[in-house]
C-alpha positions, 0 to 999 in steps of 0.5 A: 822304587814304586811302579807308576800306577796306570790308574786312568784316574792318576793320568792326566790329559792335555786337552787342546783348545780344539777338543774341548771346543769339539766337546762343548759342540757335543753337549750344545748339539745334544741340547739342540736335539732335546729342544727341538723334541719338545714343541713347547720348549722349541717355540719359547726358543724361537720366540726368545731368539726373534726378541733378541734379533729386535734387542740386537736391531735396536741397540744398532740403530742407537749406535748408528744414531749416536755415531750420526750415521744413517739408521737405515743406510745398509740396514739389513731387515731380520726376518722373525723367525 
């Protein structure tokens, strides 16, 4: 009878939600490092995330309105970042 092979190439690994969670982490972590090292880079980001924040703010007051409800009742401002 063969022996099984060690080969970690012929292993396989369960990996659990949880560890490729922390592994998509890792790279989403080493990403943020390498934006805030670029000023350039860090800016367009800011700048991207405050026109979304007003994307996001809008498509809520649209709904509020659609649903009838008071635009400005409980509305949280955002502040640009």
């Amino acid at each position: 009878m063969a022996k099984k092979s060690s080969n970690s190439l012929n292993e396989t690994k369960a990996y659990s939600e949880d560890d490729w969670r922390a592994q998509e982490d890792c790279r989403t972590l080493m990403e943020a490092e390498k934006i805030e090292a670029d000023p350039n880079r860090y800016k367009a980001a800011k700048k991207e995330a405050a026109r979304k924040v007003k994307e996001l703010q809008a498509m809520l007051n649209a709904a509020k309105d659609l649903a009838g409800g008071d635009k400005d009742k409980g509305k949280k401002e955002f502040k640009e970042v």
